[in-house]
C-alpha positions as CSV (number, residue, x, y, z in Angstrom):
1,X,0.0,0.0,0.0
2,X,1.4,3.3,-0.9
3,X,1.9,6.0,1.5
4,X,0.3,9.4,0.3
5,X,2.7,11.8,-0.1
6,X,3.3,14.6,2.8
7,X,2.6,18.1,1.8
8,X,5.2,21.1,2.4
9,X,5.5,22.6,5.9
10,X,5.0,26.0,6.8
11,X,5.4,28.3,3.8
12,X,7.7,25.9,1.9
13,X,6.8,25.2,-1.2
14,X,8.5,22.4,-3.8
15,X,11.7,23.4,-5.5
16,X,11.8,26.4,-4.0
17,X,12.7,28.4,-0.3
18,X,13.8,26.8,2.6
19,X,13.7,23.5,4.7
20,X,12.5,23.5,8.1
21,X,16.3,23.5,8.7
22,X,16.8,26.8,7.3
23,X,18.5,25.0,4.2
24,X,17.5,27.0,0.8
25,X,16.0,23.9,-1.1
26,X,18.0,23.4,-4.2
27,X,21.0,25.7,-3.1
28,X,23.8,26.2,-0.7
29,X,23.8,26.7,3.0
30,X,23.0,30.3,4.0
31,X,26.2,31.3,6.8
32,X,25.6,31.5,9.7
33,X,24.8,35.4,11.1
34,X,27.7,35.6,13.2
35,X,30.4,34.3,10.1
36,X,28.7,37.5,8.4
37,X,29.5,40.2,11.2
38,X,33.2,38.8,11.0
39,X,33.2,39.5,7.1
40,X,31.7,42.4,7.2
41,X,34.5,43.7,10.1
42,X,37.0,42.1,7.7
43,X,36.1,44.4,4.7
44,X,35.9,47.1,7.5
45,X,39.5,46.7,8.5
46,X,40.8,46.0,5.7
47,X,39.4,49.5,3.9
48,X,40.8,51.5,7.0
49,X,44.5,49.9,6.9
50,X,44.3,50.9,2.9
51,X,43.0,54.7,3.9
52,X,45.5,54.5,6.6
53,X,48.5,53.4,3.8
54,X,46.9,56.1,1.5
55,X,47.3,58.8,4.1
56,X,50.7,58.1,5.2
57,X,51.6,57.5,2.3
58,X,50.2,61.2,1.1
59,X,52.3,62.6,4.1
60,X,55.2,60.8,3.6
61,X,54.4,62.2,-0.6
62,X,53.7,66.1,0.3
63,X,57.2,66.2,3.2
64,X,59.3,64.9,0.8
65,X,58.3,67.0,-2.3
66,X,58.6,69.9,0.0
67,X,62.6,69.5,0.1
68,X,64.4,71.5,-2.6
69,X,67.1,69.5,-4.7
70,X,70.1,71.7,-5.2
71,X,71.3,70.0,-8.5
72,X,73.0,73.8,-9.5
73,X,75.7,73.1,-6.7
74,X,76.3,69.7,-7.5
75,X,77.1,70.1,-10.7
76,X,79.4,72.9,-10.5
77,X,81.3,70.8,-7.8
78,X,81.6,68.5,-10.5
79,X,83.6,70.0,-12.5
80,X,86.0,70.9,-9.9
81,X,86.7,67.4,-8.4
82,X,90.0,67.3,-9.2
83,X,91.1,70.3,-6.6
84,X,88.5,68.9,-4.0
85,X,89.7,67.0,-0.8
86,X,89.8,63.4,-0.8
87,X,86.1,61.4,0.6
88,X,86.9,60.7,3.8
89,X,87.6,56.9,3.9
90,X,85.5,56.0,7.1
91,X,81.9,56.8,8.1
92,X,82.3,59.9,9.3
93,X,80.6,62.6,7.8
94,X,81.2,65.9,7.3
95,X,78.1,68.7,6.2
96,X,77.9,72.2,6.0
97,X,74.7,74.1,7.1
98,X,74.6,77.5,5.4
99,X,71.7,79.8,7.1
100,X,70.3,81.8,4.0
101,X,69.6,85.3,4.7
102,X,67.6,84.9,1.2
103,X,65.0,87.8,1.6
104,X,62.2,86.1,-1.1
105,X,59.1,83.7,0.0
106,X,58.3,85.4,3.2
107,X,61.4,86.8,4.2
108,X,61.5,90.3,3.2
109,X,60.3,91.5,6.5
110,X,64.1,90.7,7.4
111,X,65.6,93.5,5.5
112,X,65.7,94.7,1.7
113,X,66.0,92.7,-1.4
114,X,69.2,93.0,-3.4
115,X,68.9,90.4,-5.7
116,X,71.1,88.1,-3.8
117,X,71.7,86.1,-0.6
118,X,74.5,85.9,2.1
119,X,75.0,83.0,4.3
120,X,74.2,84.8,8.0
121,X,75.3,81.6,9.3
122,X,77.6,78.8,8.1
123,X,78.0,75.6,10.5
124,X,80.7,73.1,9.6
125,X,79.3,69.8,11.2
126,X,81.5,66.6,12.1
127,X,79.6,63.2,12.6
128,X,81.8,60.7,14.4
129,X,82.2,57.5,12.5
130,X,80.6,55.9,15.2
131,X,77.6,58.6,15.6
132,X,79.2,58.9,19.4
133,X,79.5,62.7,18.9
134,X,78.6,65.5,16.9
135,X,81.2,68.7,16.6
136,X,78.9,72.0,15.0
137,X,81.8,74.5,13.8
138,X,80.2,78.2,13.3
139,X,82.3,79.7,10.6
140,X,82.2,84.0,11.3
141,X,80.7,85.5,8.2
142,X,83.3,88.0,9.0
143,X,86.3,85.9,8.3
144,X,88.7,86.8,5.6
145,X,89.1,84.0,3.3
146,X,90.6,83.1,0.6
147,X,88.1,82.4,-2.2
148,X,88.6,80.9,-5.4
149,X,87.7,81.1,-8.7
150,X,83.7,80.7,-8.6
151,X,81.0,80.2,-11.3
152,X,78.4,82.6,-10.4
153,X,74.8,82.3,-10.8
154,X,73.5,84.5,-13.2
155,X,76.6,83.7,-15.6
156,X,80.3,84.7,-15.4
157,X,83.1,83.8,-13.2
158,X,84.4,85.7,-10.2
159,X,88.3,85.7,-9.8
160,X,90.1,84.2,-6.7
161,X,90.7,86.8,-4.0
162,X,91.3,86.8,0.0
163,X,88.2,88.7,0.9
164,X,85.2,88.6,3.9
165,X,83.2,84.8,4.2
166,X,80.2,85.2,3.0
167,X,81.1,86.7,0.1
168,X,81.7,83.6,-1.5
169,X,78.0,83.0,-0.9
170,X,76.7,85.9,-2.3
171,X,78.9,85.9,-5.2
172,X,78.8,81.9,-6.0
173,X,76.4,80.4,-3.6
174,X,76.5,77.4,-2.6
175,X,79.4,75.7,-4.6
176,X,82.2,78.6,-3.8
177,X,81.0,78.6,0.1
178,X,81.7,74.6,-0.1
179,X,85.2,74.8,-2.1
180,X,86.4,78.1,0.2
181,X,85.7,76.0,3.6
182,X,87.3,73.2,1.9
183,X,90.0,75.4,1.3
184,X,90.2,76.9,4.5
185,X,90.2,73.2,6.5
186,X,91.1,70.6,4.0
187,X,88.1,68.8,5.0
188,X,86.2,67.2,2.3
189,X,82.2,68.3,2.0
190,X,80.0,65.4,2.0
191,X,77.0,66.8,2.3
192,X,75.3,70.6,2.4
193,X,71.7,71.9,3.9
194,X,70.5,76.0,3.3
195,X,67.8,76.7,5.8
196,X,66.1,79.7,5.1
197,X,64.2,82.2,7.6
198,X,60.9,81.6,7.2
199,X,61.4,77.7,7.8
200,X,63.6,78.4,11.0
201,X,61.0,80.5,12.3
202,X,58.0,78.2,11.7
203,X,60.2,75.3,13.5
204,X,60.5,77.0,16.4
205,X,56.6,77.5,16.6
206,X,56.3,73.6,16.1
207,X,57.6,72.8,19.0
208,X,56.0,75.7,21.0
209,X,59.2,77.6,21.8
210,X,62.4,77.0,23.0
211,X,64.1,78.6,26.1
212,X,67.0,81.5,26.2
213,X,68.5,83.2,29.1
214,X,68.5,86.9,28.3
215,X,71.6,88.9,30.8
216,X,70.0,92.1,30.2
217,X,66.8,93.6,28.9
218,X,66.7,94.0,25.0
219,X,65.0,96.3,22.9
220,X,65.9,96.0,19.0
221,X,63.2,97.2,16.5
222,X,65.2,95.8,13.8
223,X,64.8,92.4,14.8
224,X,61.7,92.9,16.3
225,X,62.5,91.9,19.5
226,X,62.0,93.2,23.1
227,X,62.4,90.8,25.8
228,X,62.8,91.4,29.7
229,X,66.2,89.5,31.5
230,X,66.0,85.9,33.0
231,X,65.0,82.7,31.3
232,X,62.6,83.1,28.2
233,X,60.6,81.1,26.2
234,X,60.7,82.4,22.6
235,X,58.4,82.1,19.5
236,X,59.5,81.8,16.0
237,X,59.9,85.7,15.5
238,X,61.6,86.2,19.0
239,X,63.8,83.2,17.9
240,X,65.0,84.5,14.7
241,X,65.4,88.2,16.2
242,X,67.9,86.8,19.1
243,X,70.2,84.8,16.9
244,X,70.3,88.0,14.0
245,X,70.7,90.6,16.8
246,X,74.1,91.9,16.9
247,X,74.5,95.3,17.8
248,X,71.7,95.4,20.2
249,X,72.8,92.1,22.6
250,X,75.8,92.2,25.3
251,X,79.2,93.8,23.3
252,X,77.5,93.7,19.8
253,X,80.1,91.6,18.5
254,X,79.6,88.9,16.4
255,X,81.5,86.6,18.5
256,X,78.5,86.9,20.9
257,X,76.0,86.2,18.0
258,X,77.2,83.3,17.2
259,X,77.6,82.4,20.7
260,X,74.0,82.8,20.9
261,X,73.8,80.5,18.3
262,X,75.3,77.6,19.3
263,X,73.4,78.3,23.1
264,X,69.9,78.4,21.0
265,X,70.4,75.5,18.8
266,X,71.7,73.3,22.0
267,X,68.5,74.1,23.8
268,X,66.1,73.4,20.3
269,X,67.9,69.8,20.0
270,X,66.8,69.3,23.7
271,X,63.3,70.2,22.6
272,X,63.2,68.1,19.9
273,X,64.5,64.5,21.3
274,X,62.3,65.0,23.9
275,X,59.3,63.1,24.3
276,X,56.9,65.7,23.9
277,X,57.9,66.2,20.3
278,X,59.2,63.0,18.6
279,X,56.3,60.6,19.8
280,X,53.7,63.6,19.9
281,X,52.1,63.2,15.5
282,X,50.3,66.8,16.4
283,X,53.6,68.4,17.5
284,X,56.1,66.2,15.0
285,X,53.9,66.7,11.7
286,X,54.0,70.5,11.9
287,X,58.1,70.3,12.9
288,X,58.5,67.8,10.0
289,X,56.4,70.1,7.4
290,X,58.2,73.5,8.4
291,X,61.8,71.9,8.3
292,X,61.2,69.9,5.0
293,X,59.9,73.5,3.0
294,X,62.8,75.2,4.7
295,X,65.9,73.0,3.4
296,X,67.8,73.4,-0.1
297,X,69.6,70.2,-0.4
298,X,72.5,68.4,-2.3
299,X,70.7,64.9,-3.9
300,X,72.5,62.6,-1.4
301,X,70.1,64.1,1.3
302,X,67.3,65.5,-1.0
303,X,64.8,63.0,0.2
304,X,62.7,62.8,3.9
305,X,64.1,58.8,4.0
306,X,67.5,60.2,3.7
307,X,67.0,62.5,6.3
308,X,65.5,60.4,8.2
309,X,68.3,57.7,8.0
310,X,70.2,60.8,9.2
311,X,68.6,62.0,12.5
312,X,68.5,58.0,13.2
313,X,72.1,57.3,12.9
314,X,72.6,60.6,15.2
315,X,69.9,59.2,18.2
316,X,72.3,57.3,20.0
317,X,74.7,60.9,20.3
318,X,74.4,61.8,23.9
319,X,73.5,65.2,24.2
320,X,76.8,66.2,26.3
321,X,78.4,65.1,22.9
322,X,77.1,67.6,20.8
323,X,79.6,70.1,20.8
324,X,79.5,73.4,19.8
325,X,82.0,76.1,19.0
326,X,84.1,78.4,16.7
327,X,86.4,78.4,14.4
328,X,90.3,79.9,16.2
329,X,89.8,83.4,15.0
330,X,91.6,86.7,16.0
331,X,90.9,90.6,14.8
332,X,92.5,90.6,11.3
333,X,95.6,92.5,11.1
334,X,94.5,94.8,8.1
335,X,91.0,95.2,9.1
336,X,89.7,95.1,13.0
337,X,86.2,95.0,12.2
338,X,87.2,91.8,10.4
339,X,88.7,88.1,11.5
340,X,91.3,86.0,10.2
341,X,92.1,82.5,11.2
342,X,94.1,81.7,14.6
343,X,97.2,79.4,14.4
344,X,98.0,77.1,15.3
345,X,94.9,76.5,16.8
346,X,92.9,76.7,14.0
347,X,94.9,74.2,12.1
348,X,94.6,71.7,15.1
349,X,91.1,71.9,15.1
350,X,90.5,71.0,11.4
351,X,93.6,68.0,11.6
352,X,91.1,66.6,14.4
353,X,87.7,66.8,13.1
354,X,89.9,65.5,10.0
355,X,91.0,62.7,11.9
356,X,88.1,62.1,13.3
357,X,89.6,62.4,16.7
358,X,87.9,63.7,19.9
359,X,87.4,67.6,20.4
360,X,87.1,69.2,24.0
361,X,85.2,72.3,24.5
362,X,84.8,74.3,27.4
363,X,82.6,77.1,29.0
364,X,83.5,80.3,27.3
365,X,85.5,82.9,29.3
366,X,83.2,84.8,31.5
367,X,80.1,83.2,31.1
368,X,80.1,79.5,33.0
369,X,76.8,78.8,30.7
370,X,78.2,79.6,27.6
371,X,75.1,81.2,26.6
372,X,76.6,83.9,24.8
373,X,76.8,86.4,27.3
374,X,80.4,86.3,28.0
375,X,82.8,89.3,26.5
376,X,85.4,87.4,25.7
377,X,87.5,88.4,22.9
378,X,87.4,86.3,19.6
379,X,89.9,83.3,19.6
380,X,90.0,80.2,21.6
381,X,91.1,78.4,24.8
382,X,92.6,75.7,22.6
383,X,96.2,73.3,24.3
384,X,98.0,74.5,21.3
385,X,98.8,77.7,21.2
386,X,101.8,80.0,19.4
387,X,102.2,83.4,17.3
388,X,99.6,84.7,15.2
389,X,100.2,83.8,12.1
390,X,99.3,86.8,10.0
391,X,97.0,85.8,7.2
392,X,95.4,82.2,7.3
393,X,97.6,79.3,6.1
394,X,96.9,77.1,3.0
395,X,99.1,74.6,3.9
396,X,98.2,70.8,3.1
397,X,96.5,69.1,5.6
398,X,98.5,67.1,8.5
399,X,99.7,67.8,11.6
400,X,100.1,71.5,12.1
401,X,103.1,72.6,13.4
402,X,104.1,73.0,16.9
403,X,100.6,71.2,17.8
404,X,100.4,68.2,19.2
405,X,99.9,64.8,17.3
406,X,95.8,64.6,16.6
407,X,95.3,60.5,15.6
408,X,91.5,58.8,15.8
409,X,91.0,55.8,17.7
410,X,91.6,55.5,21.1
411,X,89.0,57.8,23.6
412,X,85.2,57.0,22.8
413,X,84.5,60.3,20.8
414,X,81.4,60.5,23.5
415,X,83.9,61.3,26.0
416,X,86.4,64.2,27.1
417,X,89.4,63.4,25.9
418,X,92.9,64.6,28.4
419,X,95.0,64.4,25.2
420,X,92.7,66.4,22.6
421,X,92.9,70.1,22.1
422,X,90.4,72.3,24.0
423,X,88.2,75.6,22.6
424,X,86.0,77.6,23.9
425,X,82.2,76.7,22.8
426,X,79.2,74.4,24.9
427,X,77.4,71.4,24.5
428,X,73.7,70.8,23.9
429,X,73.5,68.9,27.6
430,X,74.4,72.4,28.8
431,X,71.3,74.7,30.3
432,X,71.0,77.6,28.3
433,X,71.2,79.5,32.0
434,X,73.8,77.9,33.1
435,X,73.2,74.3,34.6
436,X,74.1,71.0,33.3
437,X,71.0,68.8,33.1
C-alpha cells in the first residue's frame, strides 16, 4: 500500500525556499549570522589599513616633495673634483649648514632685497664615524678667506681673491661657500643643507618655543625683538630676532651672535629628542612640514628617508656630545672689524675633526653657561697655542706645526678626551642658564 505523499510545511513550497532547517531547497547553505558580522569587520579593516596606507603614504608624498634639490651646486662641484679634498675613507661625515639670509618667499620683512643672498650663518658639522658625537663649527661670516675662482649664478666667473666669508655665498652660492671651507680646512664636504628664515622660524613655533637666558633687557626694533632678563621662552619671531641681533645684545660683537647661536640650537635639539615632540604626531607633523619646506639640499640628502636615516644614525649621540664652537679666530691684522684664522689652533682643530679624533670644549670665558653672554674676545682656549700667524695658512692638511699629534681611535668620541685640544664653545647637555642637566 502506498503512502500518500506529505505536503510542504509551513510556507515551503516544492523546489523552491527553505527547509525547516533553514537550508535554501536546491542551493547552498546560508552562513551563519555571526560568520557574516566577521566579514563584514574584515572588509571594514581591511578599507581603513588601505586609507590609513593612503594617508601616510600622502604625508610621507607632500614632506618629501617639500625639500628642494640643489642640482646647480652639484654640478658645479663636478667640474671641480679634481682640486676637492679626498672622501673621507670612514663613516664619518662631514656637512655644512649654510643659514640663508635669502630675503624672497616670506622673508623680506628681514631686510631689503638686493637680488642676492648671504650666508648669515655657516655651520661646519663633524659626525663621528661611530655617531658617538657630533662637533657643529660656526664659521664668522666676518672671516677673511681666501676664495677661489667661482662660477656665479646669473653667468660669469668671479676671480680668486682673500676677501670677507660670506662673500663667496653671495657671489657663487652654494658651490664657492663649499670649495672656500674646503680650502680653508682641507676637509672634504660630503654633504650641504641651506635653511632659510621663514622655515627656522616656523620650526621653532612647532615645538612651542624653546628657552634662552637673556643677561639684560633688550629692545631692537630691527629684529623685532623686546624681551625682559631671566630665562625666556621664545616664538619663532623672537627666535630669529635673538640669533640676528648683533648690535643690540651684550658687546654687539659677532662673537656673541654666534655664541648665541650655538646656546639656541643646543636648547632646540633638547626640545626636539624629547618626548613631547618626537612621539607627539600633532607636535612632530607641523616640525616635519616646516623643516622639509625650509631646506635646499644636495641629492644625497634630498629625500625625507634620507634624512630620516640621518637624524637615526645621530639618536644614540648623547646630548653632552654635541659640541658646539668656533672656528680659532683673531681681529684681522689689516682690518679690526674683520677676522682671520688663529694658528696654530685653527689648524689643530680642522687636523682633528679630519681625523676624526675627539674635540674638547669648554665654558667660554666669563660666562660659565656659555650662553653667549660672555665678553670674551674672539679666539679660543685651545692646548695649542703659538704666534699669530698673520694671514690664514693654505698649507696641506697634517699635523700642524708646533701642535700636538691629533690620531683617531683610542678615547670614545662621546667622552672628554685629556690628550685632545680644548676651545672655547658648549654642548647641547648644557642649560641655556647655566646648569648641566
Amino acid at each position: 500500500m502506498t503512502t500518500p505523499a506529505q505536503p510542504p510545511q509551513g510556507d515551503a513550497t516544492p523546489g523552491s525556499g527553505t527547509g525547516a532547517d533553514g537550508t535554501p531547497q536546491g542551493g547552498t547553505p546560508r552562513p551563519p549570522r555571526r560568520f557574516r558580522w566577521l566579514r563584514i569587520l574584515a572588509i571594514c579593516t581591511a578599507v581603513s589599513v588601505l586609507a590609513l596606507a593612503g594617508g601616510v603614504w600622502y604625508v610621507y608624498q607632500r614632506l618629501n616633495g617639500n625639500i628642494t634639490t640643489d642640482t646647480v651646486t652639484e654640478n658645479e662641484l663636478k667640474v671641480h673634483a679634481s682640486q676637492r679634498p679626498p672622501e673621507t675613507p670612514t663613516s664619518a661625515e662631514n656637512i655644512l649648514l649654510i643659514g640663508s639670509d635669502n630675503r624672497g618667499d616670506g622673508n623680506g620683512q628681514y631686510g631689503q632685497d638686493t637680488g642676492t643672498q648671504r650666508s648669515d650663518t655657516t655651520i661646519l658639522l663633524h659626525l663621528s664615524a661611530d655617531r658617538g658625537s657630533a662637533t657643529a663649527v660656526s664659521i664668522p661670516r666676518d672671516l677673511m678667506a681666501h676664495v677661489p675662482e667661482c662660477a656665479k649664478p646669473g653667468g660669469g666667473t668671479t676671480k680668486a681673491r682673500f676677501e670677507q666669508f660670506n662673500w663667496a655665498f653671495e657671489q657663487g652660492g652654494a658651490a664657492c661657500t663649499i670649495r672656500t671651507v674646503e680650502d680653508m680646512t682641507h676637509i672634504r664636504i660630503d654633504h650641504h643643507l641651506i635653511v632659510d628664515f621663514t622655515g627656522f622660524k616656523n620650526m621653532v613655533n612647532a615645538v612651542d618655543g624653546v628657552d634662552v637666558c637673556v643677561a639684560e633687557p633688550v629692545h631692537d626694533t630691527k629684529a623685532h625683538l623686546n624681551l625682559p632678563a631671566g630665562r625666556q621662552k621664545l616664538d619663532g619671531e623672537q627666535a630669529l630676532g635673538y640669533v640676528r641681533a648683533r648690535y643690540s645684545i651684550g658687546d654687539g660683537s659677532d662673537t656673541e651672535r654666534m655664541q648665541r647661536q650655538q646656546a639656541f640650537l643646543g636648547s632646540l635639539i633638547k626640545k626636539v629628542r624629547s618626548n613631547g615632540v618626537l612621539l607627539n604626531p600633532v607636535k612632530l607633523y607641523p616640525l616635519l612640514d616646516a623643516a622639509t619646506k625650509s631646506l635646499t639640499a644636495d641629492p644625497g640628502l634630498d629625500s625625507l628617508s634620507e634624512l630620516y636615516d640621518l637624524t637615526q644614525s645621530l639618536q644614540k649621540t648623547p646630548t653632552g656630545a654635541i659640541r658646539f664652537l668656533t672656528v680659532p679666530r683673531e681681529q684681522y691684522t689689516a682690518d679690526r672689524n674683520r677676522d682671520q684664522l688663529q694658528q696654530p689652533a685653527a689648524d689643530a682643530l680642522f687636523a682633528a675633526l679630519l681625523a676624526d679624533a675627539p674635540v674638547n670644549v669648554a665654558a667660554h670665558a666669563g660666562s660659565p653657561s656659555g650662553d653667549g653672554t660672555a665678553t670674551a674676545s674672539p679666539g679660543t682656549t685651545a692646548t695649542p697655542t703659538g704666534t699669530p700667524s698673520g694671514t690664514p695658512s693654505r698649507t696641506a692638511p697634517g699635523t700642524p706645526s708646533g701642535t700636538p699629534s691629533v690620531t683617531a681611535g683610542g678615547t670614545p668620541s662621546g667622552t672628554p678626551s685629556s690628550g685632545a685640544p680644548t676651545f672655547q664653545g658648549t654642548t647641547a647637555e648644557q642649560d641655556v642658564c647655566g646648569k648641566d642637566r
